[in-house]
N, C-alpha and C positions, 0 to 999 in steps of 0.2 A: 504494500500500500504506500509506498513510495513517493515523493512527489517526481510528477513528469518534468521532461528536459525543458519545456515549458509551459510555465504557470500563463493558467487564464488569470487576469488580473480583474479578478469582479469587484467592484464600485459600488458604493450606496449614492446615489444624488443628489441633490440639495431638496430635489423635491420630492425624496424617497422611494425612487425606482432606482431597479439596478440595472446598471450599466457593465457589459464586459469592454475592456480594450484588447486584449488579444484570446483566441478560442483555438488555440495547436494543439486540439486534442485527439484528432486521426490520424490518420494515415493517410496514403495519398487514394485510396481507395476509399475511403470511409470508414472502415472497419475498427471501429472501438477493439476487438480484440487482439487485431494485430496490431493497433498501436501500445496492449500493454505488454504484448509480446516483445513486442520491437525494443521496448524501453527495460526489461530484464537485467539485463548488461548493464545498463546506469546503475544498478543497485549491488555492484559487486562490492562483498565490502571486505575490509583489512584483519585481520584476526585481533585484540588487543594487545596481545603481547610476541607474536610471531608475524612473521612476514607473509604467512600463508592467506591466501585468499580464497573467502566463502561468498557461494553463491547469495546471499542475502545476508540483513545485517541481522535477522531473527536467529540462522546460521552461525554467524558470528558469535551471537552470544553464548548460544546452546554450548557451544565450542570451548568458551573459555568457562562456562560452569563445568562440563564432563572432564574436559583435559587438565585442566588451572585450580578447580573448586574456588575460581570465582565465577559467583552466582550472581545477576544483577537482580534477580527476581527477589533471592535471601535478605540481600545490602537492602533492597528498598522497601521491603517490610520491617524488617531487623530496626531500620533508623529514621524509621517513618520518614524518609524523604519526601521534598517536593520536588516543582519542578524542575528548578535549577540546579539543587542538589545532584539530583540527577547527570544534568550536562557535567558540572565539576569531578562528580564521581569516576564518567568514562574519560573524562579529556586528563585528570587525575591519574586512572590508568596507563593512557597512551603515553604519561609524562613519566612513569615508572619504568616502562616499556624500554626509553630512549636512556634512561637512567643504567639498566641492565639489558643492554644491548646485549644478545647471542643468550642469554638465561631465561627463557621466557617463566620457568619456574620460579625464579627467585624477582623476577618482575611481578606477576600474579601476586606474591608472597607480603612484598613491599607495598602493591596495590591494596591490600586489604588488609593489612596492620596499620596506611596510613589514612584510610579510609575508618577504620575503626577509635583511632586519636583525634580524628576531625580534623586531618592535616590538607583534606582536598576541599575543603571550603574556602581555601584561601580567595580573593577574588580573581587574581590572573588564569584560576582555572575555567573562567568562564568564554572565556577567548579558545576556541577550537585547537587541538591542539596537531590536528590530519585537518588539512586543507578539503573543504565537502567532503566531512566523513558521514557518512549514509548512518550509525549510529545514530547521531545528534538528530535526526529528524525520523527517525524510525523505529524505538526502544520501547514506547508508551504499550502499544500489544504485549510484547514480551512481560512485561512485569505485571500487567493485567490494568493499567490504566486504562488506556484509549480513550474514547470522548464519552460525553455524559450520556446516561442510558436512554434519554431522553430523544437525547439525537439522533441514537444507534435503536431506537424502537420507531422513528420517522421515517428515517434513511431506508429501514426495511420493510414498511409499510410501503413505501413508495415504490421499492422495487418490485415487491408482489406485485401491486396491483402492473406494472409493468407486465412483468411476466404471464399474469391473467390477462391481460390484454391480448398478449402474443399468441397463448395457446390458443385463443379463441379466433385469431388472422383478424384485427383489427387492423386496416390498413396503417392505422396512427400508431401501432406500437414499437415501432423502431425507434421514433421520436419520443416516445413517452421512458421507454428504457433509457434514450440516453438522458432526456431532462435528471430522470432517475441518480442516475452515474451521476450526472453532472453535481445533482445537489448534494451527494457523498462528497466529491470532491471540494466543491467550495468551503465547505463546514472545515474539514480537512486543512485548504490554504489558508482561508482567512484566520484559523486556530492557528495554524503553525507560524506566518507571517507575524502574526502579534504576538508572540514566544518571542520570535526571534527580534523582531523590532526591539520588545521589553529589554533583552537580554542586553542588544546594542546599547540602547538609551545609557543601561547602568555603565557600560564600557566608554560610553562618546563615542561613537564610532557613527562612519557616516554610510548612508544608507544611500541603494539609489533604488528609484521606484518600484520595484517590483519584489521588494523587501519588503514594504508596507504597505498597511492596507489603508484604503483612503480616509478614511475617520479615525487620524493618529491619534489626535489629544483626547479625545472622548474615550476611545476605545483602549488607549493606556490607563485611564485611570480607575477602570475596572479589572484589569488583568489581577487573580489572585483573590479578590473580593467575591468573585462571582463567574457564571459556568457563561465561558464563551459564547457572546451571541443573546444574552438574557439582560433584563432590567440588574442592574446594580441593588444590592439590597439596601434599603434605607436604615441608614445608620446616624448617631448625630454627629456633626462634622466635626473635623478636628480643630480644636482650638486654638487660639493663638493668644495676643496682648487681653487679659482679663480671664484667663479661661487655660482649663487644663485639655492635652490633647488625648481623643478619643484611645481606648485602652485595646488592643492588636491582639488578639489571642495567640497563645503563646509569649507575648513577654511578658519579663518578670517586673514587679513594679518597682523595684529598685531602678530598673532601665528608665521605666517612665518618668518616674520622678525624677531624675537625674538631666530628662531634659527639659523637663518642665522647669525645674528651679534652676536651670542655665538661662530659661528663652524670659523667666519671671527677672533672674537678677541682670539680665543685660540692660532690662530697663531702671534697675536701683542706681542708675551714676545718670548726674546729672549734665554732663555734655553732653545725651543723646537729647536729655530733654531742652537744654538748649537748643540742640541743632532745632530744632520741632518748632522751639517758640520764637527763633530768629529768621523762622523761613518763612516772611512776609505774604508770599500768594498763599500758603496755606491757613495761618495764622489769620490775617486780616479776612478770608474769605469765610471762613465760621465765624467772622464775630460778627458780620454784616448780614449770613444767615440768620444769626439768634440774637441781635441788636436791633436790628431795621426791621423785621417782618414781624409785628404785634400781632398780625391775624391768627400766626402761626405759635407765637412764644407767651402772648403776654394771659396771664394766669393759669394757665397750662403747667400740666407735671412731667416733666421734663426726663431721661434718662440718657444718660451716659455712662458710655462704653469705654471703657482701659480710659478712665480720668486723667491718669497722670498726675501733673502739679494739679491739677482740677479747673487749667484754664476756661476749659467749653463749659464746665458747670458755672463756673463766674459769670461767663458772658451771658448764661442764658438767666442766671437769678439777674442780670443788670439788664438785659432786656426784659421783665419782668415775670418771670416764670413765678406761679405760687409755692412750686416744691420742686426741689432736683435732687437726684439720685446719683449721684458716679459710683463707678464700679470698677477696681482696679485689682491684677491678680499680685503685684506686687509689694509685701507688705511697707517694707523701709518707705517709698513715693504713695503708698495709700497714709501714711503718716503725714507728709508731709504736704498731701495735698486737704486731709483735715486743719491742720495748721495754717495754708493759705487761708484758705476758707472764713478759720475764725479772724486772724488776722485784717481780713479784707472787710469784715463786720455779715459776714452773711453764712453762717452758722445756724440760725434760724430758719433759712430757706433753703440749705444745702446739709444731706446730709452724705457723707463718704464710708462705702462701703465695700472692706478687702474681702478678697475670697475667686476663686475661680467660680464662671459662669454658671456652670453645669452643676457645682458643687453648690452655691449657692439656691439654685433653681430645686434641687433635690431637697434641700434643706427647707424649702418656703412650701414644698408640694406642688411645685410645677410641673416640674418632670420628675423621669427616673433618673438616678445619677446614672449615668454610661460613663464619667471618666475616670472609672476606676479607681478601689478603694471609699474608703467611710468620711465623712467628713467632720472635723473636729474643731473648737474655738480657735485652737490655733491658726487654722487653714480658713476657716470663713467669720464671718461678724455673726454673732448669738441671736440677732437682731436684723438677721436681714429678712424672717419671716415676715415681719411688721414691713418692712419696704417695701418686699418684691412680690407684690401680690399680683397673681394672674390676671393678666388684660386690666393694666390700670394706670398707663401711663399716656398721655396725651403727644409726647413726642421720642422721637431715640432720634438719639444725634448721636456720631462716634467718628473717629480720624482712625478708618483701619485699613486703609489703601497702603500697600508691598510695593515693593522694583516691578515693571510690567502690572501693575495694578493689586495682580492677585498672588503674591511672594507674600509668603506666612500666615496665609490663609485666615486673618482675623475676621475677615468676613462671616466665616462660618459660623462664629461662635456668636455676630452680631443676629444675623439669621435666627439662633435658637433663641436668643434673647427676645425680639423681634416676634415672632411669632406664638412666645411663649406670655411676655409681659405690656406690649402694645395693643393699645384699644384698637377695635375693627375700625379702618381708616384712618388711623394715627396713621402723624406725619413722620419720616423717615428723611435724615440730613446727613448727607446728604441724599437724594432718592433716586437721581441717574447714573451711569457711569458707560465711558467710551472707550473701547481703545483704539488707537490710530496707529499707521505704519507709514515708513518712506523708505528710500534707499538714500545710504550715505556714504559721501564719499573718502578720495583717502585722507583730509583734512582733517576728517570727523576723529581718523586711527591716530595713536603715538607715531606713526612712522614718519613722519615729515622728520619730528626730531631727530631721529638717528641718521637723516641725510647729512648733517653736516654739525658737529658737537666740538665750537672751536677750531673748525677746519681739519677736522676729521671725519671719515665714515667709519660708521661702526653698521656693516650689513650683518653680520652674525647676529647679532642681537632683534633686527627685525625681520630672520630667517625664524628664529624662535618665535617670537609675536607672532609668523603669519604658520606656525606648525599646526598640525592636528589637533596635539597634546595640549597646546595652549587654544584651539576656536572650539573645545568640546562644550567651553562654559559661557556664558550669555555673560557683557563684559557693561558693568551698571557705569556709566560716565557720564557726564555733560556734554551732549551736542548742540552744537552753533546750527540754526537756522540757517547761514549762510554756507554750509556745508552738507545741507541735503540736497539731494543731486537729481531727487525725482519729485512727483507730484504726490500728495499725503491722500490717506484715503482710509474710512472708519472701515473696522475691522469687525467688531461688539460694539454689541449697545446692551444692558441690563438696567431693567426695572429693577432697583434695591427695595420696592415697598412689596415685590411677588417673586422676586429669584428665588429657587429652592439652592438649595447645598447639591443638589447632582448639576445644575445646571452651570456651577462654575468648574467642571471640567469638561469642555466642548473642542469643538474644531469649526472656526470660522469660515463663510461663502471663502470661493477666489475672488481676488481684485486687482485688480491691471496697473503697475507703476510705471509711467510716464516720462521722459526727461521734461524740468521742470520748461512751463511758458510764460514767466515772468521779467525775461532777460537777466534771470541768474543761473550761472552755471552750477555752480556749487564747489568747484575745485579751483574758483582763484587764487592767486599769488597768496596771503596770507600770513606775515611772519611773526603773528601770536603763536601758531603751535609750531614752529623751530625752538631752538633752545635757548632757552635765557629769554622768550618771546623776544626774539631778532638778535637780542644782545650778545646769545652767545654764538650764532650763524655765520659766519666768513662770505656765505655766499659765492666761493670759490672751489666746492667740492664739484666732482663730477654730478655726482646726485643731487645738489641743489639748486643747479643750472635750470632755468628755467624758459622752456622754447615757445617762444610767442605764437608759432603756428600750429601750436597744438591746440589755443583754445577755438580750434575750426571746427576739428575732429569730435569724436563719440568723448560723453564723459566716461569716468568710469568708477562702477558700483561696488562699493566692497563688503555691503551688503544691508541689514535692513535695520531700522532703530526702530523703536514700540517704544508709546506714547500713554497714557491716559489722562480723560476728564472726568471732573465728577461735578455735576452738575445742581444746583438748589434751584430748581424750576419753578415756574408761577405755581405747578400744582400744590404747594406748603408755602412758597415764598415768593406771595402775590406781589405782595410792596414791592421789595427790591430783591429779584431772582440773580441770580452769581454763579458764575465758572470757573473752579479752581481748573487751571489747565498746566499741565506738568509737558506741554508742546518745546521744541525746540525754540518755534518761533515766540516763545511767550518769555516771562520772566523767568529765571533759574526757581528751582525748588531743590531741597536735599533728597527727592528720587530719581533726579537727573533721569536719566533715560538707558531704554537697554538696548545693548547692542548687539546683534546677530550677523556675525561676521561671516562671508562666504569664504569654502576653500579657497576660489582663483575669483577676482573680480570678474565684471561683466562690463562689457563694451556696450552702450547706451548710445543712440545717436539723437541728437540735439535739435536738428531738422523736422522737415517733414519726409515723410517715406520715399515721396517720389526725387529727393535729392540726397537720398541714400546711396553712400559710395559705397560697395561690399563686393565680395569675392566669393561664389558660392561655395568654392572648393572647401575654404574652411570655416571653419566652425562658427553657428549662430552665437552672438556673442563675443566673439574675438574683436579683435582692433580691425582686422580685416574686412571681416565683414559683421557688424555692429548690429547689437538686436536693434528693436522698433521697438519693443515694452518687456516686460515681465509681468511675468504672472505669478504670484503667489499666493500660500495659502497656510494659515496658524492654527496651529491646536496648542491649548494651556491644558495640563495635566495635575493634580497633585503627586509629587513622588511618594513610591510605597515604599521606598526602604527605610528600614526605621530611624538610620541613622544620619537622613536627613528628612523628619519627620514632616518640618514646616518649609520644605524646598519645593521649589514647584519645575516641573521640566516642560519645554516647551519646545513645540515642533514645528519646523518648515518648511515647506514643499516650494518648490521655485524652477520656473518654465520660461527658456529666452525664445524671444516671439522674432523672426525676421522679419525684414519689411515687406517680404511677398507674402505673408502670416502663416509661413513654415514655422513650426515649435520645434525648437532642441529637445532634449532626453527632459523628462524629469526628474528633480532632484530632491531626496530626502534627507534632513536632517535632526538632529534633535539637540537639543542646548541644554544645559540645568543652570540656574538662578539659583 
């Protein structure tokens, strides 16, 4: 059961019909069966610990249980393995193999003493360790996984009634057998493809289309939660600023709490809440929410989410809320923001309450606790029963926007709050949110600086910047508006007053980037980002010479920045409605912007198509011949590994458009934030 030499690439669509792009599933005859015939020989596979080759990888294993008395069926009962466990286990093997080269006995021997110490969990054993070893994609039968029964009591429903079809010489049963075939098969790819996509993501490793399956971001962030292909089961989201995160079966609370009181005490030092309260677009845009809009603020009971010093709860008792609520999971800054409070004389209208969300919420009998463990005076306020009463607050206001919007996922925790203690209709502040993309260019990267450092190049060092190793991770920095190189274009849009917790991990439509038509290029001269901003430039290196005819030519992309707004709309803040925007082209904020850097830039032409100079021989994209647009497309994910609990991983698909609107290959990536 193999996959074929090649995969049909079936597609969900934006409008939820599926789409195939390629269908090499016969022969040149037709014949389904000699095409599985034909493809046999693809599935020869390597013995584990010998050179010897078996007809199939089921073969294979049998081989090294009878001969080796390694058993993979034994190992992954024996260690309740999952599914990666798994990959590590054999690509573990094969590393034992090369270890005791000509011994396959005392490889075997090693393979499962260091499988027994938990020595093949390392993470490099996730990395393949036999180039397309037919194993890694073939093992699940052998040990008695395979896909859920659910699937495999469809799949053979559907074949029957095929077969009854046939017996009976229904002229349509040829076609209905292969529909049959076919939908084994898809279940099949799309399960496998997002394994392996999953597997990539944790390595950085870069993907090209036919690795993934088109609904990345949504479809990673249930892998492991839930059986391939099914609704995600509803769980309450994981936590972040004010709130403990969701508890994983299987770990120990030790683990838990260990990240909880690192993600609680990053916010007990007061430079982070500086940065917060010096960062004018954000700061000034909540007090003009909950100062200027009386419709919305004034005598209303007010709630806040991760208070902090308890700025948002000031502004809203001074625009005149009759009761406010802050809620902070930090204890040292929920001190400290009681202390504002009285300080400021409004003590009587504000009261400040520590403790995580969930914990709290369990305590008052809103919900059940999901975040694991009991909750005690020390962890929550004695008295938050008397606060936190079910559906009784007139407005939530919170500042829980991440890097790319939804990095550390506090959103989630505002959600359960939100649904659990706002009135039907209560207002939500902010209650829109956007995210937006460009392509930026190389002005946007450190590289200019290494062109010339005091009249020196230093290329080594922006050989490393433009490595693998280094573009695996999404890169948070300040982009210049004068440095984006294409035209911006919303990505999302989320209602904050009806988002669920499944709906923030999705895969957005495509949208087509542009070179800008504003008469900015985006890669002019510039000698802020050289070294020393100009001072320390010579302007005499090879690499910082600067050739005036090049700005005729294509720009070029080096790859995409993510944006977001979050918007206080007439619908709460009729008076005076407001846009925090974290845009290049806006003022600076401290979430600057993220950057998703391509392998090789992209040749953009600045023109219009019919005064496109290009070369068809090569490549869409090149300097040679210059795409006409790109096409992109983003999925946000929450990461599942635990040990980055509140990271969020984000994916890229990106298609270069010629000007006679031939598309290049597409391309798959995945970032972590």
């Amino acid at each position: 059961r193999g996959p074929p030499s090649s995969w049909a690439v079936f597609a969900m669509s934006d409008d939820g019909s599926d789409t195939s792009h390629t269908l090499d599933l016969v022969g040149e005859d037709g014949d389904f069966a000699d095409w599985t015939e034909e493809n046999e020989e693809a599935r020869l596979t390597r013995c584990l610990f010998s050179s010897q080759t078996h007809a199939s990888p089921a073969a294979a294993l049998s081989h090294a249980a009878s001969t080796f008395g390694f058993d993979l069926r034994v190992l992954y009962k024996q260690h309740g393995m999952e599914f990666y466990q798994v990959m590590q286990c054999l690509n573990y093997a094969r590393w034992c193999t090369k270890e005791h080269v000509g011994d396959p006995p005392a490889a075997a021997a090693a393979a499962a003493a260091g499988i027994a110490s938990g020595a093949h969990r390392d993470e490099k054993f996730l990395a393949p360790a036999l180039t397309d070893d037919p194993l890694l994609f073939d093992w699940e039968d052998f040990v008695g996984m395979g896909i859920d029964n659910e699937t495999v009591e469809d799949d053979q429903a559907a074949e029957a009634k095929a077969r009854k079809m046939a017996e009976q010489g229904d002229e349509l049963a040829d076609n209905a057998q292969l529909a049959a075939t076919l939908a084994v098969l898809r279940a099949e790819n799309e399960a496998l493809k997002m394994r392996v996509l999953e597997m990539s993501a944790r390595l950085g490793e870069s993907l090209t289309v036919d690795d993934a399956p088109t609904n990345v971001g949504a479809s990673l962030g249930f892998v492991g939660d839930a059986v391939f292909g099914k609704e995600a089961p509803k769980t309450y989201p994981k936590p972040k600023r004010g709130s403990a995160p969701a508890k994983r079966n299987g770990d120990a609370p030790t683990s838990q709490s260990l990240i909880d009181d690192n993600y609680f005490g990053s916010y007990g030092y007061f430079d982070i809440h500086r940065t917060m309260l010096d960062d004018v677009a954000r700061t000034a845009a909540y007090r003009v929410a909950l100062e200027e809009n009386p419709s919305c603020v004034h005598g209303k009971k007010v709630l806040d989410i991760g208070c902090g010093t308890g700025i948002l709860s000031m502004f809203a008792a001074r625009g005149g809320a009759s009761e406010v609520v802050g809620i902070d999971g930090a204890a040292d800054i929920a001190a400290v923001a009681r202390a504002n409070v009285k300080h400021n004389g409004f003590d009587g209208t504000i009261k400040i309450v520590q403790g995580k969300v969930e914990e709290l919420l369990a305590q008052a009998g809103g919900v059940a606790n999901d975040a694991g463990g009991t909750s005690t005076e020390e962890d929550t306020d004695p008295n938050a029963s008397n606060q936190l009463q079910p559906h009784s607050f007139d407005v939530l206001v919170s500042e829980w926007m991440g890097y790319a919007l939804l990095f550390e996922s506090m959103f989630d925790t505002v959600i359960l709050a939100r649904d659990a203690l706002l009135k039907p209709g209560g207002a939500v502040l902010p209650d829109i949110a956007t995210i937006h993309i460009a392509g930026f260019g190389r002005n946007a990267t450190s590289l200019p600086f290494w062109d010339d450092v005091y009249g020196f190049e230093m290329p080594t060092v922006q050989s490393k910047l433009t490595s693998d190793e280094y573009l695996k991770t999404a890169v948070v920095a300040p982009v210049k508006g004068a440095h984006c190189v294409t035209s911006s274009r919303e990505i999302k849009r989320l209602d904050l007053s009806t988002v669920s917790v499944n709906d923030l991990d999705f895969t957005c439509g495509t949208v087509t980037l542009v070179a800008r038509s504003d008469g900015i290029r985006g890669d002019e001269h510039d000698k802020q980002v050289t070294a020393g901003a100009g001072e320390g430039a010579t302007g005499l290196t090879q690499r910082s010479t600067i050739v005036d005819e090049d700005a005729a030519g294509p720009v070029m992309v080096h790859g995409v920045v993510l944006w977001f707004d979050t918007l206080f709309s007439e619908r709460f803040s009729s008076e005076k409605p407001g846009v925090l925007s974290t845009s290049p082209h806006a003022r600076g904020t401290h979430w600057a912007q993220t950057m998703l850097h391509f392998p090789e830039p992209i040749a953009l032409w600045t023109g219009t198509d019919e005064d496109c100079v290009s070369s068809e021989k090569d490549a869409i994209g090149s300097v040679a011949n210059p795409a006409s647009s790109i096409k992109v497309r983003v999925g946000m994910a929450k990461c599942l590994e635990k040990e980055r609990a509140r990271a969020l991983d984000i994916s890229l698909e990106y298609t270069v458009v010629g000007a006679d609107g031939a598309e290049g290959s597409k391309k798959v990536r995945i970032y972590r934030v």
